[in-house]
N, C-alpha and C positions, 0 to 999 in steps of 0.2 A: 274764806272760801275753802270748802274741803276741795283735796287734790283726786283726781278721781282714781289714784293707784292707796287709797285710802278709805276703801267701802270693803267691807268684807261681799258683799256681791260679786266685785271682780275677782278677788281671792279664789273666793269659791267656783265662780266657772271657770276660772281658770286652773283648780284642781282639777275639774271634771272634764278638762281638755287633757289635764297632761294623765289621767290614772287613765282615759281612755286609748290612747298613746303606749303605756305602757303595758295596757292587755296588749293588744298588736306588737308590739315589740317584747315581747315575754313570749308569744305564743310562736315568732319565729326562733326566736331564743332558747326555746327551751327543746326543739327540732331532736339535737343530737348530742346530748347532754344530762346528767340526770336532773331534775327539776330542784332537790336540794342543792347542788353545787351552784344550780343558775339562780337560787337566790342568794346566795353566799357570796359569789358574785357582784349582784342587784345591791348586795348590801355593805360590799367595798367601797361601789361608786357613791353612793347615797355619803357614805361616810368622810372619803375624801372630797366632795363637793361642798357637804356643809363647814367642813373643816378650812374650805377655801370660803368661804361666804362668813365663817367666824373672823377670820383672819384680813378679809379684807373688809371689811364693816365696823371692826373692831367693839366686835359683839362679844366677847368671848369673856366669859366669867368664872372666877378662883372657884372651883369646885367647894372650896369650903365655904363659901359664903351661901352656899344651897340650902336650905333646909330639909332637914331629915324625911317629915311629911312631902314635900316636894319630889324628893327622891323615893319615897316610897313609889308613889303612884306615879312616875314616869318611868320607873323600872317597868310597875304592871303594865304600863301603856307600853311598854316594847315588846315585854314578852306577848301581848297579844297582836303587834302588829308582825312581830317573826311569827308565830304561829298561822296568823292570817297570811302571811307571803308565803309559807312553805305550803299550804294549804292551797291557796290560789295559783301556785307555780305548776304544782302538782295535778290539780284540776285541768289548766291550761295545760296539761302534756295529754291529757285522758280525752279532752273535751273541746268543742270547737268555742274559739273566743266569742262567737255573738250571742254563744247559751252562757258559758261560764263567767264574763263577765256580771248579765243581770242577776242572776242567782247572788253571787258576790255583793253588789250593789244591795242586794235585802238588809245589808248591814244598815242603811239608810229606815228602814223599817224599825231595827231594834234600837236605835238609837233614840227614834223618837219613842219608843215602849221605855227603854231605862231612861231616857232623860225626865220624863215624868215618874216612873218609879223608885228612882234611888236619887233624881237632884231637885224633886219636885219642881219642874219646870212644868207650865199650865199649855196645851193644845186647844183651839177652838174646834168647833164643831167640821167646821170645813178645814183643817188642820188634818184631822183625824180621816178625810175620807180621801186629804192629800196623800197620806198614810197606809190607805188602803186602795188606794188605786197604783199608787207605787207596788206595792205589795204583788198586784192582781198582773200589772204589766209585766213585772219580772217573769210571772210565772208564766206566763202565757209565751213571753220573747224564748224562754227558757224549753217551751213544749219543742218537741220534735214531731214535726208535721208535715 
Protein backbone atom coordinates (compact mmCIF):
# COMPACT_ATOMS: atom_id res chain seq x y z
CA UNK A 1 0.00 0.00 0.00
CA UNK A 2 1.31 3.38 -0.86
CA UNK A 3 1.89 5.77 2.12
CA UNK A 4 -0.18 8.85 1.38
CA UNK A 5 3.13 11.16 2.25
CA UNK A 6 4.22 9.37 -1.11
CA UNK A 7 1.93 10.94 -4.03
CA UNK A 8 3.31 13.68 -5.58
CA UNK A 9 -0.30 15.38 -5.30
CA UNK A 10 0.37 16.00 -1.69
CA UNK A 11 3.94 17.36 -2.50
CA UNK A 12 2.38 19.53 -4.76
CA UNK A 13 -0.50 21.17 -2.62
CA UNK A 14 1.66 21.23 -0.26
CA UNK A 15 4.14 23.66 -2.22
CA UNK A 16 1.19 25.66 -3.12
CA UNK A 17 0.48 26.16 0.63
CA UNK A 18 3.76 27.01 1.65
CA UNK A 19 4.88 29.52 -1.79
CA UNK A 20 1.54 30.98 -0.78
CA UNK A 21 2.81 31.59 2.56
CA UNK A 22 5.74 32.98 1.59
CA UNK A 23 4.10 35.71 -0.71
CA UNK A 24 2.59 37.02 2.71
CA UNK A 25 5.50 36.66 4.50
CA UNK A 26 7.89 38.25 1.71
CA UNK A 27 5.55 41.00 1.24
CA UNK A 28 5.69 41.88 5.17
CA UNK A 29 9.26 41.24 4.88
CA UNK A 30 10.16 43.03 2.45
CA UNK A 31 8.27 46.51 4.26
CA UNK A 32 11.59 48.19 5.26
CA UNK A 33 14.32 46.67 3.63
CA UNK A 34 15.68 46.62 0.09
CA UNK A 35 14.00 43.55 -1.75
CA UNK A 36 17.67 42.15 -2.81
CA UNK A 37 18.93 41.90 0.79
CA UNK A 38 15.48 40.31 1.79
CA UNK A 39 16.30 37.68 -0.69
CA UNK A 40 19.80 37.11 0.30
CA UNK A 41 18.29 36.64 3.41
CA UNK A 42 15.29 34.18 2.03
CA UNK A 43 18.28 32.43 0.75
CA UNK A 44 20.44 31.90 3.95
CA UNK A 45 17.49 30.19 5.47
CA UNK A 46 16.39 28.09 2.54
CA UNK A 47 20.30 27.11 2.69
CA UNK A 48 20.84 26.32 6.33
CA UNK A 49 17.34 24.34 6.57
CA UNK A 50 18.22 22.15 3.69
CA UNK A 51 21.56 21.73 5.11
CA UNK A 52 19.75 20.53 8.29
CA UNK A 53 17.42 18.22 6.44
CA UNK A 54 20.93 16.75 4.48
CA UNK A 55 22.26 16.15 7.63
CA UNK A 56 19.67 14.70 9.52
CA UNK A 57 18.09 12.27 6.74
CA UNK A 58 21.50 11.40 5.84
CA UNK A 59 20.89 12.45 2.35
CA UNK A 60 23.90 14.16 1.58
CA UNK A 61 26.12 13.22 -1.39
CA UNK A 62 30.24 13.54 -2.21
CA UNK A 63 29.78 16.29 -4.68
CA UNK A 64 32.08 14.18 -6.85
CA UNK A 65 29.98 11.58 -7.37
CA UNK A 66 27.47 14.28 -9.27
CA UNK A 67 27.59 14.26 -12.84
CA UNK A 68 28.77 17.12 -14.90
CA UNK A 69 25.31 17.16 -16.96
CA UNK A 70 23.61 17.09 -13.67
CA UNK A 71 25.46 19.99 -12.42
CA UNK A 72 25.14 21.76 -15.61
CA UNK A 73 21.36 22.12 -15.38
CA UNK A 74 20.98 22.47 -11.55
CA UNK A 75 23.36 25.46 -11.71
CA UNK A 76 20.75 26.78 -14.60
CA UNK A 77 17.84 25.70 -12.44
CA UNK A 78 19.26 28.20 -9.57
CA UNK A 79 20.29 30.90 -11.41
CA UNK A 80 16.70 31.09 -12.74
CA UNK A 81 15.14 30.53 -9.35
CA UNK A 82 17.52 33.54 -7.86
CA UNK A 83 16.60 35.60 -10.72
CA UNK A 84 12.86 34.53 -10.24
CA UNK A 85 13.26 35.64 -6.12
CA UNK A 86 14.98 38.79 -6.97
CA UNK A 87 12.37 39.45 -9.26
CA UNK A 88 9.37 38.46 -7.29
CA UNK A 89 10.99 40.11 -3.92
CA UNK A 90 11.09 43.16 -5.92
CA UNK A 91 7.61 43.05 -7.47
CA UNK A 92 6.27 42.27 -3.94
CA UNK A 93 7.92 45.78 -2.59
CA UNK A 94 6.18 47.54 -5.95
CA UNK A 95 3.01 45.64 -5.81
CA UNK A 96 0.18 44.30 -3.68
CA UNK A 97 0.70 40.25 -3.03
CA UNK A 98 -2.99 39.19 -4.26
CA UNK A 99 -1.74 40.89 -7.91
CA UNK A 100 1.97 39.89 -7.78
CA UNK A 101 1.54 36.70 -6.74
CA UNK A 102 -0.94 35.34 -9.82
CA UNK A 103 1.21 37.20 -12.39
CA UNK A 104 4.13 35.11 -10.81
CA UNK A 105 2.10 31.81 -10.81
CA UNK A 106 1.95 32.30 -15.12
CA UNK A 107 5.23 30.55 -14.50
CA UNK A 108 2.65 27.41 -14.23
CA UNK A 109 1.51 28.61 -17.98
CA UNK A 110 5.10 28.49 -19.38
CA UNK A 111 5.89 25.39 -17.89
CA UNK A 112 3.31 23.62 -19.52
CA UNK A 113 4.41 25.58 -23.18
CA UNK A 114 8.30 24.42 -22.45
CA UNK A 115 7.38 21.14 -21.07
CA UNK A 116 5.84 20.28 -24.43
CA UNK A 117 8.31 22.29 -26.40
CA UNK A 118 11.84 21.39 -25.39
CA UNK A 119 10.88 17.84 -23.16
CA UNK A 120 8.23 16.83 -25.47
CA UNK A 121 5.85 16.09 -23.02
CA UNK A 122 2.13 15.44 -24.77
CA UNK A 123 -1.10 18.03 -23.12
CA UNK A 124 -4.57 16.84 -23.97
CA UNK A 125 -7.09 18.79 -25.33
CA UNK A 126 -8.69 19.81 -21.91
CA UNK A 127 -4.95 20.06 -20.49
CA UNK A 128 -4.43 22.90 -22.77
CA UNK A 129 -7.67 24.89 -21.71
CA UNK A 130 -6.51 23.86 -18.14
CA UNK A 131 -3.53 26.08 -19.46
CA UNK A 132 -5.57 28.57 -20.63
CA UNK A 133 -7.86 29.30 -18.20
CA UNK A 134 -4.96 29.39 -15.64
CA UNK A 135 -3.47 31.80 -17.91
CA UNK A 136 -6.95 33.98 -18.24
CA UNK A 137 -7.40 33.80 -14.15
CA UNK A 138 -4.11 35.22 -13.45
CA UNK A 139 -4.68 38.01 -15.53
CA UNK A 140 -7.92 38.90 -14.44
CA UNK A 141 -6.80 38.34 -10.36
CA UNK A 142 -4.04 40.55 -11.56
CA UNK A 143 -6.43 43.53 -13.23
CA UNK A 144 -6.81 46.38 -10.86
CA UNK A 145 -10.39 47.15 -10.59
Amino acid sequence: MNSPYSTWQLWAVLSAVFAALTAIFAKIGVENVNSDMATFIRTLVVVVVLAGILAATGAWQPPAAIGGRTYLFLVLSGLGTGASWLCYFRALQLGDAARVAPIDKLSVVLVAVFGVVFLGERLSGLNWLGVALIAAGALLVALKG
